[in-house]
Structures are given as C-alpha cells and as structure tokens.
C-alpha positions in Angstrom: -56.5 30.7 15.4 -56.1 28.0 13.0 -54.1 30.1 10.4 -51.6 30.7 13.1 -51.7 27.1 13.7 -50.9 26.3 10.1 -48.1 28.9 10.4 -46.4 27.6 13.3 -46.5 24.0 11.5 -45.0 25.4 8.1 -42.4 27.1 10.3 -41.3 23.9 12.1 -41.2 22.0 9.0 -39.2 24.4 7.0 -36.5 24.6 10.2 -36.4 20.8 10.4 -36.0 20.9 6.9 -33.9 23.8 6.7 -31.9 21.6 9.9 -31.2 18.6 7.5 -30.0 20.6 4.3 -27.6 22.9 6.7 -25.5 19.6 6.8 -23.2 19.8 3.4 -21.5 16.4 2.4 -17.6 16.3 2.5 -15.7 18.5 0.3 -13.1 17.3 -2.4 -10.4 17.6 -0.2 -11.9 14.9 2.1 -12.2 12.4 -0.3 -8.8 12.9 -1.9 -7.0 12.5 1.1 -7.8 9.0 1.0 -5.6 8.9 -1.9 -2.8 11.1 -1.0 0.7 9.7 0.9 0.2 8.9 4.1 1.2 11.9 7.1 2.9 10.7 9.6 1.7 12.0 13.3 1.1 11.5 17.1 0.3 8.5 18.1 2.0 6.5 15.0 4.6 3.7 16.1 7.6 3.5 13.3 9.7 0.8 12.7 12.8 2.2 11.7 15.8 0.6 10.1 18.8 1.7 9.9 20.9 -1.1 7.6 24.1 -2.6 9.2 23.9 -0.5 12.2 21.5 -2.8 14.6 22.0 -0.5 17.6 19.7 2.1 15.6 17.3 -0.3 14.1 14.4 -0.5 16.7 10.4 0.8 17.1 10.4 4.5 17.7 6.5 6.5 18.8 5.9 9.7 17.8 5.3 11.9 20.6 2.5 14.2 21.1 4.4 16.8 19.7 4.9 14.9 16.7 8.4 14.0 17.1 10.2 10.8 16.8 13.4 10.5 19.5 16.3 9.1 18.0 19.5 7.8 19.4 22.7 10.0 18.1 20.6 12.8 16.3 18.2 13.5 19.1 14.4 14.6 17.9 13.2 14.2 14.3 10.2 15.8 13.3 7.9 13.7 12.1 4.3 15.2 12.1 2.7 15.7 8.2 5.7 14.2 6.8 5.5 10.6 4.8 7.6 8.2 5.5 10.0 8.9 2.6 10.6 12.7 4.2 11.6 11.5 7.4 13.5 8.7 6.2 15.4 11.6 4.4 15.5 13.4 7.7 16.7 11.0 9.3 19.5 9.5 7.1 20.6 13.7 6.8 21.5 14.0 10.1 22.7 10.7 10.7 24.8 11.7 7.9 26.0 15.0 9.3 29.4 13.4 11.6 27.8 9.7 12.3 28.1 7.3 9.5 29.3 8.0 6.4 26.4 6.6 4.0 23.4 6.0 5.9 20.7 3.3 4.7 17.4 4.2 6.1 14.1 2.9 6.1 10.9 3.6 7.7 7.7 1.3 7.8 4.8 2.2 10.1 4.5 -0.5 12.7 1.3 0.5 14.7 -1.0 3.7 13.0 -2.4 6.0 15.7 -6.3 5.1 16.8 -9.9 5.6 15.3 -12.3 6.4 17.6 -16.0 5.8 17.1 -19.3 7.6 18.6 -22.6 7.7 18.9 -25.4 4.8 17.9 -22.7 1.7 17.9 -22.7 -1.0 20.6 -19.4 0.2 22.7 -17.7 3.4 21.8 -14.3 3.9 22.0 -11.0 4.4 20.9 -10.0 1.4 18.4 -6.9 0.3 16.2 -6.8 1.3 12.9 -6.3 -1.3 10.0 -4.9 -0.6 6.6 -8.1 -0.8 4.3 -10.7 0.0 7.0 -14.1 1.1 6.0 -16.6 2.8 8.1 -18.6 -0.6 8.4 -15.8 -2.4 9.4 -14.8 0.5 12.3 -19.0 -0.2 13.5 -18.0 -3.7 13.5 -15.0 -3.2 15.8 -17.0 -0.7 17.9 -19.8 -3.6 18.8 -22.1 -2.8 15.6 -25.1 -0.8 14.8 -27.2 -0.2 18.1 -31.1 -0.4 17.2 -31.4 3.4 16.8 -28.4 3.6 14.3 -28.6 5.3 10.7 -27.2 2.5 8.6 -26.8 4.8 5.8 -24.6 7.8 6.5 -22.1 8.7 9.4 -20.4 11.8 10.4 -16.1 11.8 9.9 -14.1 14.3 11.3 -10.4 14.4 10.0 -7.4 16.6 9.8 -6.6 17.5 6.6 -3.3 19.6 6.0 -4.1 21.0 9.6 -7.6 21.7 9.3 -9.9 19.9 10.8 -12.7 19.2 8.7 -16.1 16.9 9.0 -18.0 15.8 6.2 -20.7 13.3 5.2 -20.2 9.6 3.8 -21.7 6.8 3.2 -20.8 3.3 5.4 -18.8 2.0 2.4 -16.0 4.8 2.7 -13.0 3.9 3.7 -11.5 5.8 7.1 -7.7 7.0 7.6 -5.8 7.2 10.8 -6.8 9.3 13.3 -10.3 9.8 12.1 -13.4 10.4 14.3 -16.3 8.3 13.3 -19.8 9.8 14.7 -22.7 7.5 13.9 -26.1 9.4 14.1 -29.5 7.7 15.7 -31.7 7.8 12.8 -35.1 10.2 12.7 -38.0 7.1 12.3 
C-alpha cells in the first residue's frame, strides 16, 4: 500500500511539474515585433491629411474589416499595412482622376484597445499608450489583486496573422491590440 502511495505522489508531482514546463516563453517573433513598423488594423482611429485640400483632411476609423472609408476614392485597405503604405494607397488613388499631385499624410490619432485579464483589480478593455508596459496596463486595469503573480503574465498577440501567446516578464512593453492575462500565483 504504501509503495502505491509513493507512486501516486511521484506521479502528481511529475504532472504538476510536467504542467509548468509545458508552458514555453514567447518565441523570437514575439519580441521582435515590438521593434518592427507598426500594422495598421481594426479598431485604429487615423488622422489623415490630405495638404491644401481641407475637405479631405479629417479622422477616419478603420472598420472591422480593416478598411478605412474615404471620400472620392471610396474604401482603402488598411489592415497590416504601416502608415507609410496606406499613405501611398491613398495618395495613388487620389491620384488616379482627382488631384493632380496629392500630399498625403497619415498619423494614428487613437490605437485600437488592450484588454487585460485575470488577477488585476477591474478587467477590461483599456486604451493603449505609446510606450506601455505590462505594469503600467495592471496599473490601468486597477493593479495586482492579492492572488496576482507579480513576475510573469501571459500576452496574446497577432503577429503577421497568427495569433500567438508567449511568456514575459512585467517590464515588457505591450503593442496594440494585445491581450494581457495575469495568472493567480501557486503559494
């Protein structure tokens, strides 16, 4: 009896061990898309000027389809391109029978939302800030709650139209869009 005790406790301490090592950090790809040109897409609010024609200059959303609706032209894509692309796109087809040299420029205005999860005071869907960090999304979200692990959270973001999660530390900065899970901690 009490070597199948012993088994049954080796075998629940190698699956809760086994449990945390399935969990990989975030691959390459995840951190280098911190560094990368931003991608525009849904949700993203564009201030786009078009110089010395002020009945085109105005905010313009990108839609859940990812397109931006623009007087003359009609709809622009916009999703995974930077704003240099679409303020290519843009002065292309404003160039094709509309004005004759088109000066455009695109800034964002509003990026789309963060949304954080899990051990943090109020969960939600928050406003992203250029230069946001995973403590200072927490902070948004109300802070830590008392069951919180202060060390690592879960981020899930879309990378070239994957969607991939990965492991990081609080100090990581966050992009756009991202998913922030933070995970109660074991003791």
């Amino acid at each position: 009896m009490r070597n199948r005790y012993c088994v049954v406790i080796s075998l629940a301490a190698a699956l809760a061990i086994s449990g945390c090592a399935g969990y990989r950090p975030a691959p390459d790809a995840f951190h280098k898309a911190i560094t990368l040109p931003y991608r525009l897409d849904s949700g993203d609010q564009l201030r786009v000027t078009v110089f010395e024609q002020d009945t085109l200059t105005n905010t313009y959303n990108v839609d859940k389809a990812g397109y931006v609706a623009f007087p003359l032209i009609g709809s622009v894509s916009a999703r995974g391109r930077t704003i240099q692309q679409l303020e290519g796109a843009i002065a292309a087809k404003l160039r094709n029978g509309y004005l004759r040299d088109p000066d455009v420029s695109v800034e964002v205005g509003r990026y789309r939302p963060i949304f954080v999860m899990g051990e943090v005071g109020a969960a939600g869907q928050y406003s992203y800030v250029p230069g946001m960090t995973v403590q200072k999304a927490v902070a948004v979200a109300g802070g830590f709650s008392a069951r919180a692990n202060h060390r690592n959270v879960d981020i899930t973001r879309e990378i070239n139209g994957e969607v991939i999660t990965g492991r990081t530390l609080t100090s990581d900065p966050i992009l756009p869009g991202d998913t922030i899970y933070i995970r109660e901690r074991l003791f």
